[in-house]
C-alpha positions in Angstrom: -3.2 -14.1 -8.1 -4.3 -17.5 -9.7 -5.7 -18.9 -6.6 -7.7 -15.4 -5.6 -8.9 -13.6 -8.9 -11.5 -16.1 -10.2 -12.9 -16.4 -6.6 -13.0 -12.2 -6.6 -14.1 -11.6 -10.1 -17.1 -14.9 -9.9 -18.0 -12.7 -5.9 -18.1 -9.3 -7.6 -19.9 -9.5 -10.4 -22.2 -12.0 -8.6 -23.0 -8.8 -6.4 -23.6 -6.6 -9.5 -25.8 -8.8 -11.0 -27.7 -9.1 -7.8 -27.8 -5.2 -7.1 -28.6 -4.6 -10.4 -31.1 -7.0 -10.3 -33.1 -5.6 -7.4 -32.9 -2.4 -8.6 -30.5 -1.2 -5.8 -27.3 -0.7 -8.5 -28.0 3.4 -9.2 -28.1 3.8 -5.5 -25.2 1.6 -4.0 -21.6 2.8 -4.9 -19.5 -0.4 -4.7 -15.5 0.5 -3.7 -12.6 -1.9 -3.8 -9.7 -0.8 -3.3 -6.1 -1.7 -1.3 -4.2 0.2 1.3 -1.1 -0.4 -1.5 -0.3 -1.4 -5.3 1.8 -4.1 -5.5 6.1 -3.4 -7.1 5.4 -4.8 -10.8 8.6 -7.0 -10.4 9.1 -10.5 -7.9 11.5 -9.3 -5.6 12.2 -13.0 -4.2 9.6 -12.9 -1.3 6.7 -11.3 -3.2 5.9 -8.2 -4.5 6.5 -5.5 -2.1 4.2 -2.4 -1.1 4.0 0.3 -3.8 2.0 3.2 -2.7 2.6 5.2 -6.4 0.7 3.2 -8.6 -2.0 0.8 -8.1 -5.8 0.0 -9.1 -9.3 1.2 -7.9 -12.6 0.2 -8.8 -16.1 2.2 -8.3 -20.0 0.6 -9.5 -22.9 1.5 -9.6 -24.0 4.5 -7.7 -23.8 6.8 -10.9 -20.6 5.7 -11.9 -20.2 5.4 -15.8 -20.2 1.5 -16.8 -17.0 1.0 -18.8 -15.2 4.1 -17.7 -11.6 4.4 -17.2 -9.3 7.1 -15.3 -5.7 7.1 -15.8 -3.2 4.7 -16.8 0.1 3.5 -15.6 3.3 3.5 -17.4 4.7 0.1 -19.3 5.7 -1.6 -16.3 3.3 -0.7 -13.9 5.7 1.8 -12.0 3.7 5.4 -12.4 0.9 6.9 -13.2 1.2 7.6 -17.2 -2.1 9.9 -17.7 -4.9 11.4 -15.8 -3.5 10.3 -12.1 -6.4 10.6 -9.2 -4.8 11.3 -5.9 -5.8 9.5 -2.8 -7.7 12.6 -1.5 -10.0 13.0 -5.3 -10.4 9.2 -4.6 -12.2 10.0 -1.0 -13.4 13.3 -2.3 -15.2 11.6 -4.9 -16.7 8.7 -3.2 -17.8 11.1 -0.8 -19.6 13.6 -3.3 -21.2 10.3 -4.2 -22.7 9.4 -1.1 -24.0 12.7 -0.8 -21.5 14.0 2.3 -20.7 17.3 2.8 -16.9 16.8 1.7 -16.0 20.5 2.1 -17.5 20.8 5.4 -15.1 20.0 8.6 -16.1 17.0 10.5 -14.7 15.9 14.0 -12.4 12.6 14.1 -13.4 10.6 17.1 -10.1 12.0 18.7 -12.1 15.6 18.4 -9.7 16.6 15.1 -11.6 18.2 12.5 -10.9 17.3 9.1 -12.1 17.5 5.8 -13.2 14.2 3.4 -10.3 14.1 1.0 -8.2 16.9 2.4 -9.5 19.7 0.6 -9.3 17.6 -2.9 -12.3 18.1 -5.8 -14.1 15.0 -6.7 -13.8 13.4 -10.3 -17.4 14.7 -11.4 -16.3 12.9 -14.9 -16.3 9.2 -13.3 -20.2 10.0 -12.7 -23.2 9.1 -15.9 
């Protein structure tokens, strides 16, 4: 984490800053997220995949500057408060980018499926 966050958090807000400055924040939702949270706890090798609990961030595009969702419990384990599910997570970036997230669409395979499995964006992450 010592070698990677400075180099993230100087890259990100460098982006803001320029988005913002060429007007282009209000209309570019920025996503970063991970396929997995990380186990709070050094298991000896690392910190193993932990699917339960971890971090996402959303900018710009209408979200609220400053706005939090949810927390996790003391040590990181579980969602405390106010959990999002992986499907409200799609389902609002979706609704965001204006898709029709209740409307079947076809997966390259030809299966339909729905952005965010039938979930209801998070209308209160939006200004």
């Amino acid at each position: 984490m010592e070698d990677v966050t400075p180099e993230f958090d100087q890259a990100f807000s460098t982006l803001i800053k320029d988005l913002d400055q060429r007007g282009m924040l209000d209309s570019t939702l920025v996503v970063v997220t991970t396929e997995f949270g990380r186990t709070p706890k050094f298991d000896g090798d690392g910190r193993s995949h932990h699917p339960l609990c971890f971090t996402t961030l959303l900018a710009g595009g209408g979200v609220k500057g400053g706005y939090v969702h949810g927390k996790s419990d003391k040590l990181g384990l579980r969602p405390a408060s106010d959990p999002m599910s992986i499907g409200q997570f799609h389902a609002t970036i979706g609704w965001a980018a204006g898709l029709a997230i209740e409307k079947p669409a076809l997966a390259p395979c030809g299966r339909p499926f729905t952005i965010g499995n039938g979930a209801k964006p998070l209308h209160q992450v939006f200004a």
